[in-house]
C-alpha positions in Angstrom: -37.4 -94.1 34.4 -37.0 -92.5 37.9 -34.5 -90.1 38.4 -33.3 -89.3 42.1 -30.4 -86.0 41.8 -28.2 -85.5 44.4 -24.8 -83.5 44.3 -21.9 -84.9 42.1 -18.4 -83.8 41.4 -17.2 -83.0 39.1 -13.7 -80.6 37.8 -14.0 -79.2 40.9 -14.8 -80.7 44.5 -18.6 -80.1 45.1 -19.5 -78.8 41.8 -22.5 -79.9 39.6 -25.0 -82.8 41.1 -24.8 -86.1 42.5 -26.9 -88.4 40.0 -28.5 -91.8 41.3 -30.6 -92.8 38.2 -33.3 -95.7 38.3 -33.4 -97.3 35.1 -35.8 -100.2 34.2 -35.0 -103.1 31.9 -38.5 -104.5 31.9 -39.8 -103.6 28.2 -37.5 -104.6 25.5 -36.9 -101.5 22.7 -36.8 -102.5 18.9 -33.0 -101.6 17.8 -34.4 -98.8 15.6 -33.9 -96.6 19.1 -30.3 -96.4 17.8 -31.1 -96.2 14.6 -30.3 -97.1 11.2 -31.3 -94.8 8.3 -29.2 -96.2 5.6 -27.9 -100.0 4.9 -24.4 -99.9 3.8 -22.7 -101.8 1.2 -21.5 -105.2 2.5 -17.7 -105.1 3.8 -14.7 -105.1 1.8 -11.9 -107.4 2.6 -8.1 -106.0 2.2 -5.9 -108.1 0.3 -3.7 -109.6 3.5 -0.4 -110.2 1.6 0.0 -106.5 1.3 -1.7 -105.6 4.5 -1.6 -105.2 8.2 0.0 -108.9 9.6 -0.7 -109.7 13.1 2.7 -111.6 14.5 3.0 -113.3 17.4 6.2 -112.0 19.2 6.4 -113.3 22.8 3.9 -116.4 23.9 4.3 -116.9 27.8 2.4 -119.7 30.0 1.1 -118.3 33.4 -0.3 -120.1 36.2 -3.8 -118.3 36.4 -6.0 -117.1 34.9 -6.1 -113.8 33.4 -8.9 -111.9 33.1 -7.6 -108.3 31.9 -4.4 -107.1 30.7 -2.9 -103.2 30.8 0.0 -101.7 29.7 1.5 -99.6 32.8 1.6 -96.5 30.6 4.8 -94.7 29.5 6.8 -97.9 29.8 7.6 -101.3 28.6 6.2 -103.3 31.3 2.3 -104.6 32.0 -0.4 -106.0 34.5 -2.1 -109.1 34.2 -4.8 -109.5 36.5 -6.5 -112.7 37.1 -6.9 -115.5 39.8 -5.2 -118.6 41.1 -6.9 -122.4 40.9 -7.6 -121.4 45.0 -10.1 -118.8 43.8 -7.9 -115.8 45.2 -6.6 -113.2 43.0 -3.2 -112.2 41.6 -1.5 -109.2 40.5 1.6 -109.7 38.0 3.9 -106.9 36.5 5.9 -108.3 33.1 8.5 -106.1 31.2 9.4 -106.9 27.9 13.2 -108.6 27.8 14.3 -108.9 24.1 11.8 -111.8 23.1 10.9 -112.9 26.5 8.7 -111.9 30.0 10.4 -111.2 32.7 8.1 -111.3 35.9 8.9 -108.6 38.0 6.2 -108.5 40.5 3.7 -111.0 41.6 1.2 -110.1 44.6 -2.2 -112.4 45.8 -4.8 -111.1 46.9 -8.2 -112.3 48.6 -10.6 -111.8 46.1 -9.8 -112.5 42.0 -9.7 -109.6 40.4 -11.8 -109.4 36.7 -11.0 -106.0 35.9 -8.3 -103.0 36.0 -7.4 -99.6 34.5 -5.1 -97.3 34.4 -7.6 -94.4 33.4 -8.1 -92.4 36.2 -4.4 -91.7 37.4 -2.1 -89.6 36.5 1.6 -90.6 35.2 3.1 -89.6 38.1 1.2 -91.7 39.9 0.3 -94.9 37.4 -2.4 -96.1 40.0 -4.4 -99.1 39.1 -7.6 -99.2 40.2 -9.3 -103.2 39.9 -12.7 -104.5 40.4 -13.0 -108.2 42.1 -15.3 -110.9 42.8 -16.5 -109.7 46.2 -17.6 -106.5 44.6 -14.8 -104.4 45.6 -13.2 -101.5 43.9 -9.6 -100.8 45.1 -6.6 -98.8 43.7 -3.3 -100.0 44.2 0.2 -98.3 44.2 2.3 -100.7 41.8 5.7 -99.9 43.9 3.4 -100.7 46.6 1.0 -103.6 46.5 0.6 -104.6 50.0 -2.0 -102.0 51.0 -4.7 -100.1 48.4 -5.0 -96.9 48.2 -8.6 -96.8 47.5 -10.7 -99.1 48.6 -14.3 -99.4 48.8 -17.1 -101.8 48.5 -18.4 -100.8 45.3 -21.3 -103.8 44.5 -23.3 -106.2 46.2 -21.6 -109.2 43.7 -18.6 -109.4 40.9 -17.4 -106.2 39.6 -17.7 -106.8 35.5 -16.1 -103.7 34.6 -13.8 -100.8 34.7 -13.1 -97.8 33.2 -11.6 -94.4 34.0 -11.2 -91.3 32.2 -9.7 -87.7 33.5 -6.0 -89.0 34.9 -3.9 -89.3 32.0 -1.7 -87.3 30.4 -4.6 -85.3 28.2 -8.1 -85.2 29.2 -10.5 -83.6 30.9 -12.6 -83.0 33.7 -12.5 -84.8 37.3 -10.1 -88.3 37.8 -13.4 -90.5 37.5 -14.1 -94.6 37.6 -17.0 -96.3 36.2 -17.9 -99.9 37.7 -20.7 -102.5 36.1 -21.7 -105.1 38.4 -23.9 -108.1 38.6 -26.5 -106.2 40.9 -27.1 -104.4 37.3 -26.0 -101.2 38.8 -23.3 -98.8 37.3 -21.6 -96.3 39.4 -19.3 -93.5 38.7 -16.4 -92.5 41.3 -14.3 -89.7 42.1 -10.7 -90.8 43.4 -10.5 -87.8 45.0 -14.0 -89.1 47.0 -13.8 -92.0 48.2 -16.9 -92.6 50.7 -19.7 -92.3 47.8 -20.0 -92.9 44.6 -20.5 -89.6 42.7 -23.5 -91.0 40.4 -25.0 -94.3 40.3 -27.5 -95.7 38.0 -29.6 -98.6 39.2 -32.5 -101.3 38.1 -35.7 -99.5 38.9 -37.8 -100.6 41.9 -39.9 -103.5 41.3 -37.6 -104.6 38.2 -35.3 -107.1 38.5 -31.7 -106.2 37.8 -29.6 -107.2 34.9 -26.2 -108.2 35.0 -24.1 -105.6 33.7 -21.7 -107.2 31.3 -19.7 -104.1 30.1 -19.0 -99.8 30.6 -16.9 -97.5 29.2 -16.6 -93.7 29.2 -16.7 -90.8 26.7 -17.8 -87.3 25.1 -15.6 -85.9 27.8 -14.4 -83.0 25.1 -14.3 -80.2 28.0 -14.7 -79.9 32.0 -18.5 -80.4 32.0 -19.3 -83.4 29.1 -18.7 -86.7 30.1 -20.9 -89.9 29.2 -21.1 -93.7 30.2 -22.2 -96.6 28.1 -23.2 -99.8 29.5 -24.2 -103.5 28.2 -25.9 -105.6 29.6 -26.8 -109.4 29.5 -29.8 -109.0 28.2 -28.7 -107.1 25.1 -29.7 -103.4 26.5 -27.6 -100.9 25.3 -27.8 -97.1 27.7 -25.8 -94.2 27.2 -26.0 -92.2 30.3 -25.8 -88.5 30.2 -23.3 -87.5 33.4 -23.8 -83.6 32.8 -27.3 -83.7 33.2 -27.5 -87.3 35.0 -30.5 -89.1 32.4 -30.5 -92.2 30.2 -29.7 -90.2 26.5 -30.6 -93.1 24.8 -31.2 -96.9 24.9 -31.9 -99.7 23.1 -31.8 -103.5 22.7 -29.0 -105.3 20.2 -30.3 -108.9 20.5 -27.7 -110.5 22.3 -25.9 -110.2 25.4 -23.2 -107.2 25.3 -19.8 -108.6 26.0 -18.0 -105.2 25.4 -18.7 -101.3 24.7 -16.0 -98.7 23.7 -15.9 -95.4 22.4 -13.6 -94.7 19.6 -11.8 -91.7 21.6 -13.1 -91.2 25.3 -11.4 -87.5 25.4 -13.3 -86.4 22.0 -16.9 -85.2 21.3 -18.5 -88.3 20.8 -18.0 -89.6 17.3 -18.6 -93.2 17.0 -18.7 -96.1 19.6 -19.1 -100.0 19.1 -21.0 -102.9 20.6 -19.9 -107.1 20.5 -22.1 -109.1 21.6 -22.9 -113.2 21.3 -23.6 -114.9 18.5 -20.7 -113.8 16.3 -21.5 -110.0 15.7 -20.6 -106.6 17.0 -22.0 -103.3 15.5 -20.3 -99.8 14.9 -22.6 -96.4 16.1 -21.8 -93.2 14.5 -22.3 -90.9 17.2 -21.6 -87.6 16.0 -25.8 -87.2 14.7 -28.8 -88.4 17.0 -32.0 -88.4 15.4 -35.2 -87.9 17.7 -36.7 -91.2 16.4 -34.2 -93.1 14.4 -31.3 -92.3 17.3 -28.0 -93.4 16.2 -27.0 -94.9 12.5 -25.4 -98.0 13.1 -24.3 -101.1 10.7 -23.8 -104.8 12.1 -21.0 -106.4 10.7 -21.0 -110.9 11.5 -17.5 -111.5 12.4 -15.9 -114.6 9.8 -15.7 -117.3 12.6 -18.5 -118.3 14.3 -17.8 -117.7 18.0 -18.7 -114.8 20.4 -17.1 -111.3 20.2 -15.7 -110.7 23.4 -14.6 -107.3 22.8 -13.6 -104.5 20.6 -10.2 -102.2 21.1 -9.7 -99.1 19.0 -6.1 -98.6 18.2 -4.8 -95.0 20.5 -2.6 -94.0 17.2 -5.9 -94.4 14.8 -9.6 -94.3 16.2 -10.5 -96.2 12.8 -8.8 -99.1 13.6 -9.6 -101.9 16.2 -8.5 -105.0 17.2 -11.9 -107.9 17.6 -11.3 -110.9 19.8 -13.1 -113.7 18.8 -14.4 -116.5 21.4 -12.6 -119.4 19.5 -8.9 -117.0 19.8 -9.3 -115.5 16.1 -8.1 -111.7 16.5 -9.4 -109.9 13.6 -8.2 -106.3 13.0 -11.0 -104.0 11.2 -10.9 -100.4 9.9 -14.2 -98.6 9.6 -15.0 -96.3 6.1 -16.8 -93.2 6.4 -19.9 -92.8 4.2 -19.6 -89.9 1.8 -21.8 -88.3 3.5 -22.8 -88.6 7.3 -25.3 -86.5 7.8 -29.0 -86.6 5.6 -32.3 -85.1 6.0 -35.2 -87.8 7.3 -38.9 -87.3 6.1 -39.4 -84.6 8.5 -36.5 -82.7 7.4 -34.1 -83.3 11.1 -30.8 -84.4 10.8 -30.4 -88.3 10.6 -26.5 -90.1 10.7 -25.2 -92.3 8.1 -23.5 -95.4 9.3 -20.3 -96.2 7.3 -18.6 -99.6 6.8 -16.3 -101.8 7.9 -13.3 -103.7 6.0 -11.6 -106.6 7.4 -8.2 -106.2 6.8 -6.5 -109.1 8.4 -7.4 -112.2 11.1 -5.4 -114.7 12.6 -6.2 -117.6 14.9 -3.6 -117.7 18.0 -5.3 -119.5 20.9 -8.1 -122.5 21.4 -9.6 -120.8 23.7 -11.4 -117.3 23.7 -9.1 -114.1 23.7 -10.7 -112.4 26.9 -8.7 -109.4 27.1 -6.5 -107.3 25.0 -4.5 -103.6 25.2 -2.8 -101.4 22.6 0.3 -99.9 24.1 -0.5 -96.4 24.1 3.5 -95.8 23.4 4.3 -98.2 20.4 2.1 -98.0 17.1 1.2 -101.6 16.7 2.2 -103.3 19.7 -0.5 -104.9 22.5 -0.7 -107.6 24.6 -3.7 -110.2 24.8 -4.9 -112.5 27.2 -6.8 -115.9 26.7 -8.4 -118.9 29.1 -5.5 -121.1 28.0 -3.6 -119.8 30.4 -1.1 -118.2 27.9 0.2 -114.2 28.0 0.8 -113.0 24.5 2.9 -109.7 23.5 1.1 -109.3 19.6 2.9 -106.6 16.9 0.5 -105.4 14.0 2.7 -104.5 11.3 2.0 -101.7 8.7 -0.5 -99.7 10.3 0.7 -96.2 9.2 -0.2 -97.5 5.8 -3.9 -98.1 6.5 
């Protein structure tokens, strides 16, 4: 691994280094680089009469197709982002009208967009920032679609992946984005910098890259921390260190990695989780890294037999997530702590415990795979979903304070 540091932002303009990281994919690393000290005991399944039920509330048909889905915080309206049959891309803005959609915005745009967040704004603001299929990041004004406010040609191909951390209401550190591309590169921006990205981590030279499926920040508990994960076709697995601008840790899971996610982005890091193909995700505790054994993980094979095309933690309870399954199954899990998470290996260094995870409900609402899905941050139990039917779903979870 080459690393190349140059000045980064980071709370404040100009502050800290600039990281651009080389990272090789070349040799394959047995999954033990994670880690897994202890096998736990195989998952329990919660009686689903008296649990969690997963209703459908409001099923709309759209003319594109949608790629990612985000409630526009602190209200009842969302984005769908997607593309027409013409191959350009489309912005729409729904708000929830008794037990119907009403469309109250609808913008095209060149390029189709596959990804968006609301991460890196604040509320005042609610700026979305998207990746597209020309490579381009751009930030949009939803009262004002016509022109972004940010935008920048962030990779040579399809941007993957998005994800921003630092704007909301709580948080902290600098307003940052993270893009994944199909170059294999992942690059971290400051909204307050547009030029430049403020670190970016990139195949080494000589090796060729690999497409970069998925990304996600966390560990951003103060003004300094702040971490990246990234998956990538191939079934690598990094966790980049933004402080100090190094891969922390790596491995290989197998499988392609169709979505990462930390539990809490704005919280020491305390678990994170990994889908992949071929029916199976697995669950990190990252609160204990072990110099050989990493991570303590358990793999949990999902009931149907389709890919996992991402996991979503629920904002009101970090223990619960929502799994969408490639054949439209959404199965919501709850993870169980081990007794105890923390043991002593042979040479008498800490070593995590990986806990469990219990089914507690699953329920089959599309034909086609659920590609995106977001919790309302405002309303325990309510999210909407997207699928490759061409259908926009609004989803309640009942009974979740009982969990």
């Amino acid at each position: 691994t080459r690393v190349d540091t140059r000045s980064r932002a980071s709370a404040s303009v100009g502050r800290g280094t600039r990281a651009r990281v080389s990272v090789g994919h070349a040799r394959r690393l047995p999954r033990r680089a994670l880690g897994r000290l202890v096998r736990p005991p195989p998952t329990r399944a919660m009686d689903v009469s008296v649990g969690p039920q997963i209703l459908e509330h409001i099923s709309k048909s759209v003319q594109i197709t949608s790629y990612d889905v985000k409630w526009i915080p602190s209200s009842a309206r969302f984005v769908v982002m997607g593309a027409f049959a013409r191959a350009t891309g489309c912005l729409q803005v729904y708000e929830l009208d008794g037990v119907d959609l009403k469309l109250n915005k609808e913008v095209e745009t060149k390029a189709s967009i596959k990804c968006g967040t609301f991460g890196a704004s604040g509320l005042a603001e609610r700026h979305l920032a998207t990746g597209n299929f020309e490579g381009y990041l751009q930030m949009y004004d939803l009262e004002r679609f016509d022109t972004p406010v940010m935008d920048v040609k962030a990779h040579t191909s399809i941007v993957n992946a998005i994800d921003g951390v630092g704007g909301a209401h709580k948080g902290y550190g600098a307003p940052e984005l993270v893009t994944a591309g199909r170059d294999g590169c992942v690059r971290v921006w400051d909204v307050r910098q547009k030029d430049a990205p403020v670190a970016s981590f990139e195949p080494a030279e000589g090796v060729a890259g690999r497409d970069c499926w998925s990304v996600a920040f966390g560990n951003s508990f103060n003004d300094d921390e702040r971490c990246v994960l990234a998956g990538y076709d191939n079934g690598d697995v990094k966790l980049f260190d933004l402080r100090t601008g190094t891969v922390r840790c790596e491995t290989n899971v197998g499988n392609g990695v169709c979505g990462v996610e930390f539990d809490r982005k704005n919280i020491a890091m305390n678990k994170f989780v990994v889908t992949c193909l071929e029916s199976q995700f697995s669950v990190y505790d990252a609160r204990t890294q072990n110099p050989k054994l990493g991570f303590a993980s358990v793999t949990e094979k999902i009931p149907v037999g389709a890919t996992v095309w991402g996991a979503k933690h629920l904002p009101q309870n970090r223990e619960v997530s929502m799994v969408l399954g490639g054949d439209g199954t959404l199965m919501l899990y709850k993870y169980r702590y081990p007794d105890q998470r923390v043991v002593k290996d042979a040479d008498g260094r800490d070593a995590g415990v990986a806990g469990t995870m219990e089914l507690l409900n699953k329920r089959n609402v599309s034909t086609q795979p659920i590609s995106s899905w977001d919790w309302s941050p405002d309303k325990e139990g309510l999210a909407v979903c997207g699928s490759f039917d061409q259908q926009i779903r609004v989803v309640i979870v009942t009974r979740l304070n009982k969990v």
